[in-house]
N, C-alpha and C positions, 0 to 999 in steps of 0.2 A: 674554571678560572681559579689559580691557588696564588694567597697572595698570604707574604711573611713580612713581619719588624720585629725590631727587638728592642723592646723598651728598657729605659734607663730612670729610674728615680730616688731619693736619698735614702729610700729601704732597700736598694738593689736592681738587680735588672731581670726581665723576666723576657722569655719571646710569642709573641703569638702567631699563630698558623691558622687562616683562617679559604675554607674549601669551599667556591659555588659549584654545584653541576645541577644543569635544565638540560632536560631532552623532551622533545613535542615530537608526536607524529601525527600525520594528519593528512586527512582525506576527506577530496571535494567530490560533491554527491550534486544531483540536478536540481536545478532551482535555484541556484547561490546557495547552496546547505555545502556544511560541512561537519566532518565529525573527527575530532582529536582525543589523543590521549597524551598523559604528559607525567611526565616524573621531575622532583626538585631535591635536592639535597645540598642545605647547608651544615658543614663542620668548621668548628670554630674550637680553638686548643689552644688557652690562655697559659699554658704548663704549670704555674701554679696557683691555678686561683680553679676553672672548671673546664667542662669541656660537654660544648653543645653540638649534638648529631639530628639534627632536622629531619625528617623524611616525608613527602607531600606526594598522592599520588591523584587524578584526576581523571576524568574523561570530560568532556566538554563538546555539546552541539551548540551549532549556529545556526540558525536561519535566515537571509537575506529577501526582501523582496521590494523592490523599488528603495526606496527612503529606508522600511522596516526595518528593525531589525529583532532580532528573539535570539539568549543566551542563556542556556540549562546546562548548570554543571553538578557534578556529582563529585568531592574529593575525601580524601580520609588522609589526616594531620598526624602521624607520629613521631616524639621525641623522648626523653629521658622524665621529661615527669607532664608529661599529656597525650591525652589522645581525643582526637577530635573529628568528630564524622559531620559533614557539612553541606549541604543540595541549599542551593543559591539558582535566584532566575534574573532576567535583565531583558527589559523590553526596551525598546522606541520606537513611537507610534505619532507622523506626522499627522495633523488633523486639516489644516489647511495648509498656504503657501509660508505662511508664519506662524502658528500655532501648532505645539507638538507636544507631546504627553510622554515623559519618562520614568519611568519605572526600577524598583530591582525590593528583591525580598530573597531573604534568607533563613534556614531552620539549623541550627547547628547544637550537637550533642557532645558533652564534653563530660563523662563519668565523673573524672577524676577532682573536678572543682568542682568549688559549693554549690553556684551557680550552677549546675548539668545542663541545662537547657533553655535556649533563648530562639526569639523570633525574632527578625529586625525586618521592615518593609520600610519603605520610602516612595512616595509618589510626588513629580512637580510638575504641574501647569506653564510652557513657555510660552511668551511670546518675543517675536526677535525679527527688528527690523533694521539694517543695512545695518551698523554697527550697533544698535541700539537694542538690551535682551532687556526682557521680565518676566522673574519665577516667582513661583507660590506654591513653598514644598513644607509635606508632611509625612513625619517619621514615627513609628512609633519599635518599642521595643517592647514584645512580652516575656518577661524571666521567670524564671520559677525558684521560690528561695529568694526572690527580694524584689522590690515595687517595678512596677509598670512604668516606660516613658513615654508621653506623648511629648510632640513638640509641632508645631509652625513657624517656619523659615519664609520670609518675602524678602527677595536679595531684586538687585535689577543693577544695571552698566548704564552710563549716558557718558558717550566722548562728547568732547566738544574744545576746537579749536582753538586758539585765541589767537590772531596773528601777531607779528611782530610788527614790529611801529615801524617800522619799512615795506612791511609789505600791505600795510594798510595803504599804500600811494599805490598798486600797482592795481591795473586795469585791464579789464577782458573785453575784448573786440566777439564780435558774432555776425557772420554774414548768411544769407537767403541766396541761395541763387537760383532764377525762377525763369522761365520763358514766358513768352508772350504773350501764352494762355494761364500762366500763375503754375506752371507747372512746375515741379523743382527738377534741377538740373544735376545729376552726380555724377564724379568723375571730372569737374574740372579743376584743370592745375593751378592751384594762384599761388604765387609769391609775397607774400608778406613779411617784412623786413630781413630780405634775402633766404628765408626760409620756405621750401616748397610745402604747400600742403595739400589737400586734396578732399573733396566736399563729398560727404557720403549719402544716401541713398536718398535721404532727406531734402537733399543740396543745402546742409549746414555745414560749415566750417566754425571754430569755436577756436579763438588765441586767447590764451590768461597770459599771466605775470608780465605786462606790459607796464612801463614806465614811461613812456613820453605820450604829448596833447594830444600826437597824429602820427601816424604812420603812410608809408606809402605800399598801395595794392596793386599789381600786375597780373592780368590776366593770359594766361596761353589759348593762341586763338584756336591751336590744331586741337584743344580737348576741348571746346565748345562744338554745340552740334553746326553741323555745317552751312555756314553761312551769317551767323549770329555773333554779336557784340555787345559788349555792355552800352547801356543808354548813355553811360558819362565816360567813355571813352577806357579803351581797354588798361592805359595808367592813371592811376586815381588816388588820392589824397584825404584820407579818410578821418574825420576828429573826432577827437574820443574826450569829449565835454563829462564824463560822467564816472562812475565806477564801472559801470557795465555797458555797455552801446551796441544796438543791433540795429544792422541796416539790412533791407532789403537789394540786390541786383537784381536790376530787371535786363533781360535779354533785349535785344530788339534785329528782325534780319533782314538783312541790306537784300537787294536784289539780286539774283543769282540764277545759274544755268546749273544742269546736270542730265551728261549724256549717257545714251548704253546703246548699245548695239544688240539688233535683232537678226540672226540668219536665216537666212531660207534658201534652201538645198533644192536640187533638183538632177544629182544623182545619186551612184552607188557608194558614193565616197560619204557615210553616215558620222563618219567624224573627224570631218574635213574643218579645221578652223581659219578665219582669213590669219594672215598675220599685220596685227594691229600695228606693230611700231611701223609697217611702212607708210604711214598714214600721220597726219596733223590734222588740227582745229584751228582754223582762224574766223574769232571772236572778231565783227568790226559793229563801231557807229560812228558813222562820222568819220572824224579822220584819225579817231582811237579804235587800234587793232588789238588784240590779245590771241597768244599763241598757246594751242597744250598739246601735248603730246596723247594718243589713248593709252590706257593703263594693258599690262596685257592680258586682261579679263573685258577690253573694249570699251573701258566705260570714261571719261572724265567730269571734272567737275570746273566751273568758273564763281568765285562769288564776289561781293563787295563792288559791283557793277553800277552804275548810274542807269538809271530809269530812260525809257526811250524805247527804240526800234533798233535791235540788235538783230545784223545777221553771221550765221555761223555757217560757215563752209568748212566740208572734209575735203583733204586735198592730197592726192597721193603724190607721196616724192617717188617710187619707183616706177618707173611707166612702163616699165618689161612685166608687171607686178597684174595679171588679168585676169587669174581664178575669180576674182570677186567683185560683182560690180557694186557699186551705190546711186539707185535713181532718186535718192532724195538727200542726195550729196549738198545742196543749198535751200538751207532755210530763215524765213524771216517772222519777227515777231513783238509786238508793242508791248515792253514789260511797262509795268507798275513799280513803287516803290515798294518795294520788298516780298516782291512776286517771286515762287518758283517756276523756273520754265525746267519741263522735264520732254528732252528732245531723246527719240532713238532715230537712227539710222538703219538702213535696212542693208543687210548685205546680200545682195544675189549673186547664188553660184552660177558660174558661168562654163555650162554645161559642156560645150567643143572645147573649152580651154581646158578642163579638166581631161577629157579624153584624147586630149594629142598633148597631152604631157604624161597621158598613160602610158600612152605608147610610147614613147620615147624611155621609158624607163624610171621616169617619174611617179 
């Protein structure tokens, strides 16, 4: 980098020229190590006042290991009236998840000044939690040619907020969402004043900087688990009496069916599948019928059902349709209030039908 001005003042004007050049090389070795070498040269040409020629040359390892870290360098300083040879070291060294110990000491030899020779070390005890640090650091300097320096440094950071007189009225909501057994529920969707959010593993949801008494909560029923609804009804009206308010949601699950299909084969044809869409479910009690189509992995689901004697019939709409029979095509069953019924059906292959659609080219 070369960078020039040319200065102007009421002795006259003068220009100065002033030259950075770094070059590093460097090489990584196993472990997280690595080993550099490096060169610096400042020039600086004030034209008529002096003119300073820097030259700095180094090598420098590193050692990394986890947190650790270890820094040994070795450089040698020359200019127009110094010369300066200098091994410097630089630890850190974590000791727990907050406490950590850093380090660095240096020996440097300088002929040409009074001072020739100096020690400096530094050591500081951290401790440092979420934004909040505290050190307790000691330095010392040994010279040769003029007094000794010790010294102790206790420095420490504490943020601390202060809200603004506005946002002293705003208010955090916090919801639980729990099943039946107190379990938490995650991954459900709730809407809270039009904004979607989504309850993590916890089944916690967390809204701040709210400004009104109450808000209104909407539940999506497809990311509840299947069959389940809030006890206060899936839209809900929630008030927020406080600075903070945490409510519980308790699940609760209505009555519900869920079907699947079992095969059983009885020829050559090992991966012979029915085909499900020619098929329906009808759901009856009473004079309430409910219809579902099977998914085509054969399974379906009914929920949100009234308590009772529910029978469920499969019912084929294509009657040309005969690779597959079902002998337990009609079943019946006294649910409870908020019972699973877990019904399969059976498919049987139907063995002559499979073979004179062989032959035919099927």
């Amino acid at each position: 980098m070369i960078f020039e001005n040319l200065n102007t003042s009421s002795l006259g004007s003068y220009s100065l020229l002033s030259r950075n050049t770094n070059v590093r090389l460097t090489r990584n070795l196993n472990g997280g190590s690595s080993l550099s070498i490096a060169y610096k040269n400042q020039f600086t040409d004030q034209k008529i006042n002096s003119i300073l020629n820097r030259h700095e040359y180094s090598i420098v390892s590193e050692s990394r290991r986890g947190q650790s870290m270890h820094i040994l360098e070795a450089s040698y300083e020359h200019s127009s009236f110094i010369d300066r040879t200098r091994l410097s070291y630089q630890t850190y060294i974590p000791i727990t998840r907050r406490i950590s110990l850093a380090g660095q000491g240096s020996f440097n030899y300088q002929p040409s000044l009074r001072i020739d020779k100096y020690v400096t070390t530094s050591g500081e005890l951290r401790y440092t939690k979420d934004r909040q640090e505290l050190g307790i650091k000691m330095t010392t300097a040994l010279n040769n040619n003029a007094p000794d320096l010790w010294g102790i440094t206790v420095r420490g950071s504490l943020e601390l907020a202060v809200p603004r007189r506005s946002d002293r009225k705003l208010k955090t909501l916090e919801l639980t969402i729990v099943d039946d057994l107190g379990a938490p529920v995650s991954n459900a969707l709730v809407t809270i004043n039009k904004n979607n959010l989504i309850s993590n593993k916890e089944g916690k949801i967390r809204v701040e900087t709210l400004l009104q008494d109450s808000v209104d909560v909407t539940f999506d029923t497809r990311s509840l688990p299947f069959g389940s609804k809030p006890k206060n009804n899936l839209q809900q009206t929630i008030a927020l009496p406080t600075k903070t308010t945490t409510t519980p949601i308790e699940l609760t699950y209505t009555t519900r069916i869920r079907g699947s299909a079992e095969i059983r084969r009885n020829s050559d044809f090992g991966n012979l599948v029915p085909r499900y869409s020619s098929y329906v479910v009808r759901l009856t009690q009473g004079e309430k019928t409910i219809l579902r189509n099977l998914k085509p992995n054969g399974t379906f689901e009914a929920a949100s059902l009234e308590s009772g004697t529910w029978q469920v019939e499969l019912i084929l709409k294509d009657k040309d349709y005969k690779i597959f029979t079902v002998p337990n095509s009609v079943q019946t069953k006294e649910l409870a209030a908020g019972e699973l019924w877990n019904i399969s059906f059976i498919f049987q292959e139907n063995g002559q039908k499979v073979k004179f659609q062989r032959g035919i080219g099927k």
